[in-house]
C-alpha positions in Angstrom: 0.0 0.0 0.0 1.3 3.3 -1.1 2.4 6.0 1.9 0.0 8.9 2.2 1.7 12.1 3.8 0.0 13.9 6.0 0.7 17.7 5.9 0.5 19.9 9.2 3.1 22.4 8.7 5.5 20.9 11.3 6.9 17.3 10.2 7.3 17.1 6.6 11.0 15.4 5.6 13.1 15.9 2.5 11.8 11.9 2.1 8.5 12.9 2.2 8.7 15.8 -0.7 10.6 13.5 -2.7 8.1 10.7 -2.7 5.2 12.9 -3.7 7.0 15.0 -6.0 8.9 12.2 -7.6 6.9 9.1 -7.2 3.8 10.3 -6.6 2.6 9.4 -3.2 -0.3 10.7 -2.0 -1.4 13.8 0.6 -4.1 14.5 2.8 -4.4 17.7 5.4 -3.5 16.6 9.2 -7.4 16.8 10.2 -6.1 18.0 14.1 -4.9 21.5 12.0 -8.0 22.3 11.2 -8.9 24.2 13.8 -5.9 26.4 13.7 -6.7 26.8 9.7 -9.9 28.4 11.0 -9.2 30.2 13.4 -6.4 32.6 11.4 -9.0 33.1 8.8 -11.5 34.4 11.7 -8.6 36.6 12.3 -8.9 38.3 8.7 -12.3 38.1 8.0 -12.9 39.9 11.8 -10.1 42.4 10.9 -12.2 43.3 7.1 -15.7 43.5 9.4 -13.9 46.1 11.6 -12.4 47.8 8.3 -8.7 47.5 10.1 -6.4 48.3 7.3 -4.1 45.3 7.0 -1.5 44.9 3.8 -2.1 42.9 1.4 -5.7 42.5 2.7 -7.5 45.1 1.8 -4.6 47.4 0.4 -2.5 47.1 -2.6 1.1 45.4 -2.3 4.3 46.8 -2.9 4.7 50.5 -3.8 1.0 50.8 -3.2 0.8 49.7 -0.3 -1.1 52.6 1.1 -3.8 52.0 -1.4 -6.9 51.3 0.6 -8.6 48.6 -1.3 -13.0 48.6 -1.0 -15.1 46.1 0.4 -16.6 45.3 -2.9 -12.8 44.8 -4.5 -11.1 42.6 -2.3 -11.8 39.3 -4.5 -10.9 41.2 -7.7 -7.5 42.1 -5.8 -6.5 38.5 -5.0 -7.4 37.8 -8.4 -5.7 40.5 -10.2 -2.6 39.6 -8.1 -2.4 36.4 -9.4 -2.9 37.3 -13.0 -0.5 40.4 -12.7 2.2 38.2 -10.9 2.4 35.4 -13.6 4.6 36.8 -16.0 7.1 34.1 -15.7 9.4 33.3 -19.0 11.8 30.5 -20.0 11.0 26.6 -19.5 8.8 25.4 -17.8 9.7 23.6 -14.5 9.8 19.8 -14.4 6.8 17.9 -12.9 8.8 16.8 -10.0 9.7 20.4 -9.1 5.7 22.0 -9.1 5.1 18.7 -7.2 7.3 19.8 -4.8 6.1 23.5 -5.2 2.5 22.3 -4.2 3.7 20.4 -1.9 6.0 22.9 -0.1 3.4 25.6 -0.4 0.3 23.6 1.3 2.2 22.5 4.2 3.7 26.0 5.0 0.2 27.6 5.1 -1.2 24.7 6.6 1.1 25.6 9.6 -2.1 28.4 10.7 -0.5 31.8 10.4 -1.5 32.5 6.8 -4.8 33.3 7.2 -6.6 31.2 3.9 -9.5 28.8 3.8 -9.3 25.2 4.2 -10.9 24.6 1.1 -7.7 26.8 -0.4 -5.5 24.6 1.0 -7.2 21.3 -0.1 -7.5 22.1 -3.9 -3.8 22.5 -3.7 -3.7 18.3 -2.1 -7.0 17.3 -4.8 -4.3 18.6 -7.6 -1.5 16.6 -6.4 -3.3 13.1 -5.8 -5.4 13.9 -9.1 -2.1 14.2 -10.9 -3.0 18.2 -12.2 0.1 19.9 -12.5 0.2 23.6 -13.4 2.6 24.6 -16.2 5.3 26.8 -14.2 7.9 29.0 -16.2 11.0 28.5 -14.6 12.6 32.2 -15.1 11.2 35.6 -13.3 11.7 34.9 -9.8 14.5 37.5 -7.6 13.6 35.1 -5.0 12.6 38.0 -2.5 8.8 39.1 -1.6 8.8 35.2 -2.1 8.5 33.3 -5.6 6.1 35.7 -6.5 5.9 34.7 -10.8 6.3 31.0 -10.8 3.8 30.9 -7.9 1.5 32.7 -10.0 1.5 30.6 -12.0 0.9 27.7 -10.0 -1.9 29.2 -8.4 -3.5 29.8 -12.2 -5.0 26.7 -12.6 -6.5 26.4 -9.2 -8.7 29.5 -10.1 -9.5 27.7 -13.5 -7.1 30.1 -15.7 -3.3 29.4 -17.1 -2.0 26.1 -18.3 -1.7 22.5 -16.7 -0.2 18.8 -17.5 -3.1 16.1 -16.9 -2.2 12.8 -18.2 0.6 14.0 -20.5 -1.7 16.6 -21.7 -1.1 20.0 -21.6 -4.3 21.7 -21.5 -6.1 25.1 -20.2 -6.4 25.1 -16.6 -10.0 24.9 -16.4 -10.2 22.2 -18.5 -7.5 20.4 -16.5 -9.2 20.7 -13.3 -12.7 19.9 -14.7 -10.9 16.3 -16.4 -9.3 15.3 -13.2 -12.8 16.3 -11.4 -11.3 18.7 -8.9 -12.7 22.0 -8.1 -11.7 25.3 -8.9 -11.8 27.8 -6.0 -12.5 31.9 -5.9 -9.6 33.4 -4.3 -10.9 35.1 -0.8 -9.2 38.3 0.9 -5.5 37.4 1.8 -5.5 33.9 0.0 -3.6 35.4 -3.4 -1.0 37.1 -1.4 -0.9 34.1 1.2 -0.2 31.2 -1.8 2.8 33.2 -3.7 4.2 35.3 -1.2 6.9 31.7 -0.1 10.2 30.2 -1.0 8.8 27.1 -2.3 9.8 28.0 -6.5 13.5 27.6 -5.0 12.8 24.7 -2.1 11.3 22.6 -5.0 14.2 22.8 -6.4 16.3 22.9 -3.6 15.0 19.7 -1.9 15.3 17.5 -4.9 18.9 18.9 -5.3 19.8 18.2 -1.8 18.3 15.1 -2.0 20.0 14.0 -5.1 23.4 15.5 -3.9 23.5 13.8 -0.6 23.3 10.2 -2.4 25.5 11.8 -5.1 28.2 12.2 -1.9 27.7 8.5 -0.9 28.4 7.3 -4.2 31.0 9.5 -5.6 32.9 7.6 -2.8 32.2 4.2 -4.2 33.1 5.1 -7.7 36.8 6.6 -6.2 37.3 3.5 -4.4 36.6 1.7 -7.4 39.4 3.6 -9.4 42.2 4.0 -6.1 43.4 2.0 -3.4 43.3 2.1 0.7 43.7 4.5 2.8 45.6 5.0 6.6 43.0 5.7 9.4 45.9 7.3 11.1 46.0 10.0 8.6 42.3 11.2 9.0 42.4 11.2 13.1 44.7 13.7 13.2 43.0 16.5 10.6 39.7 15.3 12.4 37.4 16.9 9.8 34.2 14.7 10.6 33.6 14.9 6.4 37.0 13.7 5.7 36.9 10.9 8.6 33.7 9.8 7.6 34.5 9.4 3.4 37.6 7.4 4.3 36.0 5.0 6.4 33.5 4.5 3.4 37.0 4.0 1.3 38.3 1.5 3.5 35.1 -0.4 4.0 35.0 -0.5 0.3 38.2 -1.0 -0.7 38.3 -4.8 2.3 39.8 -7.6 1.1 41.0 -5.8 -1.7 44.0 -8.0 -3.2 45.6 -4.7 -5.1 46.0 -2.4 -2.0 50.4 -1.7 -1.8 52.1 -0.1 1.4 53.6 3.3 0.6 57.1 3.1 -1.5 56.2 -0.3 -2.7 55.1 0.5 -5.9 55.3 4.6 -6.0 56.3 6.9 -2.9 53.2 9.3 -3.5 50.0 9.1 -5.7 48.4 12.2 -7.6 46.3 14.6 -5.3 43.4 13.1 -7.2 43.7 9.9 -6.0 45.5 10.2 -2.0 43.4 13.4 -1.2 40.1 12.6 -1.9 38.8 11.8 1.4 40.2 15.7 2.3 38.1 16.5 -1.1 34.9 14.4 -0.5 34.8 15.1 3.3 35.2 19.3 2.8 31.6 18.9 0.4 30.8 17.3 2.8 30.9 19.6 5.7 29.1 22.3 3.3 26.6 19.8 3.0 25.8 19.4 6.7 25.3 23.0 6.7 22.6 23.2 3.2 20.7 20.0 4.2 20.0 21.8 8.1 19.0 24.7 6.3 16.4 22.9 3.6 15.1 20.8 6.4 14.5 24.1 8.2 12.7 25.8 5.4 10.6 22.9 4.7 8.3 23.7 7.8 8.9 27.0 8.5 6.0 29.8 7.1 7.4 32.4 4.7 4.8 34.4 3.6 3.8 37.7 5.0 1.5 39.8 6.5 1.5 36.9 9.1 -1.6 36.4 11.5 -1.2 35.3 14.6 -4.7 35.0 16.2 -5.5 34.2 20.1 -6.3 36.8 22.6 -3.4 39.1 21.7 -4.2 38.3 18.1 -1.9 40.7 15.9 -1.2 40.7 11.4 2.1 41.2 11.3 4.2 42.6 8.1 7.9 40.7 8.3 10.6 39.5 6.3 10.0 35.8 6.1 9.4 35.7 2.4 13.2 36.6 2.3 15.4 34.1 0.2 18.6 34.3 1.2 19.0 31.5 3.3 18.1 29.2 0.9 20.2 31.4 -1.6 23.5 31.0 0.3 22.7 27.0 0.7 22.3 26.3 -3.0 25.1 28.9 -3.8 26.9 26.3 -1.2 25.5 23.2 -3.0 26.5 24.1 -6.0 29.6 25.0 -4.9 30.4 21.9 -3.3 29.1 19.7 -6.0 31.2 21.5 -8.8 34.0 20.2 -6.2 33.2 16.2 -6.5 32.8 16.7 -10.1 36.1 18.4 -10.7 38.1 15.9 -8.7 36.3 12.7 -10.3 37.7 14.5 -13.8 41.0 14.3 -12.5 40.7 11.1 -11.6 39.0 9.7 -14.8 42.5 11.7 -16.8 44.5 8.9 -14.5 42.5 6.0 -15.4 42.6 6.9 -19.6 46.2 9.0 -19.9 48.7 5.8 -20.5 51.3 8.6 -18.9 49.1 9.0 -15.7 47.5 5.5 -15.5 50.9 2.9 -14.3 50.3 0.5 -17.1 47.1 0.7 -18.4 46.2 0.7 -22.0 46.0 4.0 -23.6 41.9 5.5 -23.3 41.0 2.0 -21.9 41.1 0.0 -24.7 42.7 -2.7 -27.0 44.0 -2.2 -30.4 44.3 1.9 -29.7 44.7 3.9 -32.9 41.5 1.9 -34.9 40.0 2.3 -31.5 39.4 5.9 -29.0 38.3 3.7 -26.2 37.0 6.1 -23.5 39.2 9.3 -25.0 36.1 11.1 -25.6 33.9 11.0 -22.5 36.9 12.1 -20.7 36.0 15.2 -22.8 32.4 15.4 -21.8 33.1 15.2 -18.2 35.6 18.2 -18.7 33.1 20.2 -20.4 30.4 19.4 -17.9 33.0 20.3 -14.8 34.0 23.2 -16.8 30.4 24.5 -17.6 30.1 23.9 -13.5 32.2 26.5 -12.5 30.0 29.2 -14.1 27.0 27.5 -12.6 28.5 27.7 -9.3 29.0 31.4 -9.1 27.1 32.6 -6.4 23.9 34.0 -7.1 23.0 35.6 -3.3 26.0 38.1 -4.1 23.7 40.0 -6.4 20.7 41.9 -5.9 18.5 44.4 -7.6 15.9 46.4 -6.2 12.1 46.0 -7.1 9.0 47.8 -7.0 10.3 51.3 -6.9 12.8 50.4 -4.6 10.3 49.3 -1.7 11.6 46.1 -2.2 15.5 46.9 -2.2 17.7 43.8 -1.3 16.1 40.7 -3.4 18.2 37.4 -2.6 18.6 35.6 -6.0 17.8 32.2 -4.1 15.8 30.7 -7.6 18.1 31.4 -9.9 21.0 30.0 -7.3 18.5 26.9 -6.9 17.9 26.2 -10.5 22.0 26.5 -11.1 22.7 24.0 -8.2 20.1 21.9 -9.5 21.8 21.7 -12.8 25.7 21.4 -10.9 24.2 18.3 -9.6 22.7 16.4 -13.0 26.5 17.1 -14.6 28.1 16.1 -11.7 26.2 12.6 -11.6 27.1 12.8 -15.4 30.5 12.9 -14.4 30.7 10.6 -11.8 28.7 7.9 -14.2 31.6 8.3 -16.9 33.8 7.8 -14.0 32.2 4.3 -13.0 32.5 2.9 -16.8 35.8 4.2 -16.7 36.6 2.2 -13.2 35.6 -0.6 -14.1 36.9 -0.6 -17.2 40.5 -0.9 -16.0 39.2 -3.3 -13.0 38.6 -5.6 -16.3 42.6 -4.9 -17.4 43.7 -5.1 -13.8 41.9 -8.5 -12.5 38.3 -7.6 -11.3 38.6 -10.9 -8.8 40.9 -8.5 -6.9 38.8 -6.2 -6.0 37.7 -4.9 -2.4 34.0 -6.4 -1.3 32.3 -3.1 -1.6 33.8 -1.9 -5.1 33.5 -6.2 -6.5 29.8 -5.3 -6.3 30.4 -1.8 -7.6 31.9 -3.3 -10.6 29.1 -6.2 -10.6 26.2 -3.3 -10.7 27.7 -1.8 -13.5 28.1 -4.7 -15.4 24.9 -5.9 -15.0 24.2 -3.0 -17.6 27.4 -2.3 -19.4 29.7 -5.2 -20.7 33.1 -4.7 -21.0 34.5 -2.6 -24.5 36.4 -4.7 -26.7 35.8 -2.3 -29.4 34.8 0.9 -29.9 30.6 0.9 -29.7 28.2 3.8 -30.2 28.6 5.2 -26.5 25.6 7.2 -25.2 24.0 4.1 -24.5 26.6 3.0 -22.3 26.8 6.5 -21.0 23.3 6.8 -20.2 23.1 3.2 -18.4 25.7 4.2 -16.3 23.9 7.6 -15.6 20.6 5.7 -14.6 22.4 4.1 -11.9 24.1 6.9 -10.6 20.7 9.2 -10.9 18.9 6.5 -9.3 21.1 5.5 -6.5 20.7 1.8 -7.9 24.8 2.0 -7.5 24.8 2.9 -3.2 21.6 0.4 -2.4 23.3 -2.6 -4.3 26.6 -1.4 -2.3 25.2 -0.9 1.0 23.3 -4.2 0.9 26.8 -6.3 1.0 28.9 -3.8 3.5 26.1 -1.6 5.4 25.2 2.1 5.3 28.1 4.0 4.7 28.3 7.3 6.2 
């Protein structure tokens, strides 16, 4: 039986937005935050009877702000919002990422500070378990004042307008929601403002990134012990970075039994940075990625849109700064950052494996009969243009910042664009890595695959399973995407952890 999630603003896991937003579990509303639902929208709906002037409520937003906003009006607002807000350009976002979006957004104001209706809250869930998925444009967000465009235009569809995928079909939005059988809603006072005014254009895509990246870590050190040989605990203990300690435990738990670990001097005094200093490498993305995964799990439950209500006897609507980016900016400026960094080193050490003046014996490019044949020559190119194309990615967005809406809104944090970028760092990098693996055990082929360690043996055996050894030159990109699909899908760390344990 499939696992439902239920939402209430508090609990939801990185797990739990992956599986509805990439394998399409299903949602339902924690009934026990009902009441809290309810109560913030008595909070509003008391504040329009008493004609309090409230932003966003019944004012304008932004620059007009001090725009009082009639009785008869306030619908049209929300709606005109919405319509003025989606302006997005550029591709649209994958399904997986408005999953997430959804998602994100309906647990946040399910949380009981946003002030909307339940029924608000619900046609976002209906939409999800129906499979109707607004068509987002990627590109318009500054990632301040919230996602404001890609929202818009995930909130389109729910008020039967814009585009939206059912069934592989993209269609109007109305006629989307009337195939799947889910109803449309009329945006109340506050609910506009309440649905875009989040982070979740950039957690959608910073979730799935983290979670990607993190199993990305794990088996970027499988694929390096497949290609080196052991490492000294004693080394480690005494830089006691818990990242480096931890990837060269993984090494050596890999690398057990191997038959073609030497002691220092015995064959060479020193091997390239590449190969002795990945564990320093590794463990340092590590670190960073302690750091972004704390902050995404953060964000997943926190609320971030603004005014805020807070109802109860000292009931107060409260104009703040939560719809402020940058913490998610500097994280996926970090992600990316420390992706780009297992990428470039797994280059390096793909150059060792195919350079007959790097690689201590082995056949030139990984292959027999070189000259009629290129053997692996030319994916070592690919992953150097995906590492190089990485270190533009990885410039930091969060550094820059232009001011919006007549300067009201003067320090914007970037944090989409910075989440898209690290988004994309991590599909080349498990590009990379991939190559790396059919490079690995390539030359486990030329150097005796019986002598490998007990982890990498079933490294090599994974990928084989898919890839057969090159005699001959082949048409690669089939090989290339093989290896990729067990990267992408962590196939590579399950089948690895089965036979040695978790690895750290």
């Amino acid at each position: 039986m499939q696992k439902i999630i239920e939402i209430n603003g508090s609990n939801l896991t990185i797990e739990d937005v992956v599986a509805v937003a990439r394998y399409g579990a299903k949602v339902k509303l924690d009934e026990k935050q009902k009441d809290k639902i309810l109560e913030s929208r008595k909070y509003v709906e008391d504040a329009l009877f008493n004609k309090v002037p409230i932003y966003g409520i019944n004012t304008g937003f932004g620059k007009f702000e001090n725009v009082p906003i009639s009785e008869e009006e306030l619908e049209l607002l929300q709606k005109n919002l919405i319509y003025s807000d989606a302006c997005g350009v550029g591709k649209a976002f994958d399904t997986e990422v408005v999953r997430a979006m959804m998602l994100l957004r309906a647990n946040a104001i399910s949380k009981g500070f946003s002030g909307v209706m339940i029924e608000t809250i619900e046609c976002l869930l209906n939409m999800l378990n129906a499979g109707v998925h607004p068509i987002v444009r990627s590109k318009g967000s500054v990632g301040s004042s919230g996602d404001l465009c890609p929202l818009a235009h995930m909130v389109l569809p729910m008020i039967g307008e814009g585009e939206a995928e059912y069934k592989g079909e993209i269609l109007s939005g109305k006629e989307a929601m009337k195939r799947a059988g889910v109803s449309t809603i009329t945006l109340k006072a506050k609910e506009g403002l309440a649905l875009i005014n989040g982070t979740q254009a950039m957690m959608g895509n910073a979730v799935l990134a983290v979670y990607d990246a993190e199993n990305l870590l794990k088996q970027a050190d499988i694929v390096a012990a497949l290609t080196v040989d052991a490492f000294d605990e004693r080394i480690h203990l005494i830089r006691p970075h818990k990242g480096q300690i931890d990837s060269a435990e993984n090494l050596r738990n890999l690398l057990k039994d191997s038959k073609r670990t030497t002691r220092q001097g015995e064959k060479r005094m020193q091997d390239a940075y590449s190969l002795r200093c990945t564990p320093q490498v590794h463990g340092a993305s590590r670190l960073a990625f302690d750091y972004v995964k704390q902050t995404v799990k953060t964000e997943i439950n926190s609320v971030t849109d603004n005014p805020l209500i807070f109802p109860g006897e000292n009931g107060a609507c409260i104009s703040g700064g939560n719809f402020h980016g940058q913490p998610i900016a500097i994280a996926m400026d970090t992600l990316g950052i420390l992706v780009s960094e297992i990428a470039n080193i797994s280059e390096r050490r793909i150059e060792k494996l195919v350079n007959p003046a790097l690689s201590h014996g082995l056949p030139a490019f990984l292959v027999k009969n070189g000259g009629i044949n290129d053997g692996f020559m030319i994916p070592q190119y690919v992953a150097a243009a995906l590492v190089s194309e990485n270190k533009v990615l990885a410039h930091p967005a969060s550094v820059d910042s232009i001011p919006t809406s007549a300067n009201q809104e003067d320090h914007v944090s970037m944090g989409t664009i910075g989440a898209r970028k690290a988004r994309t760092i991590v599909d080349h990098a498990q590009h990379v890595v991939s190559i790396e693996l059919l490079c690995a055990a390539q030359a486990a082929d030329f150097w005796d695959s019986k002598n490998l360690g007990v982890g990498t043996k079933e490294a090599y055996r994974t990928l084989r399973e898919k890839v057969d050894f090159m005699e001959n030159d082949v048409i690669f990109y089939p090989l290339m995407d093989k290896s990729f699909e067990i990267v992408k899908n962590a196939i590579l760390l399950a089948n690895v952890e089965k036979i040695i344990g978790l690895l750290k």
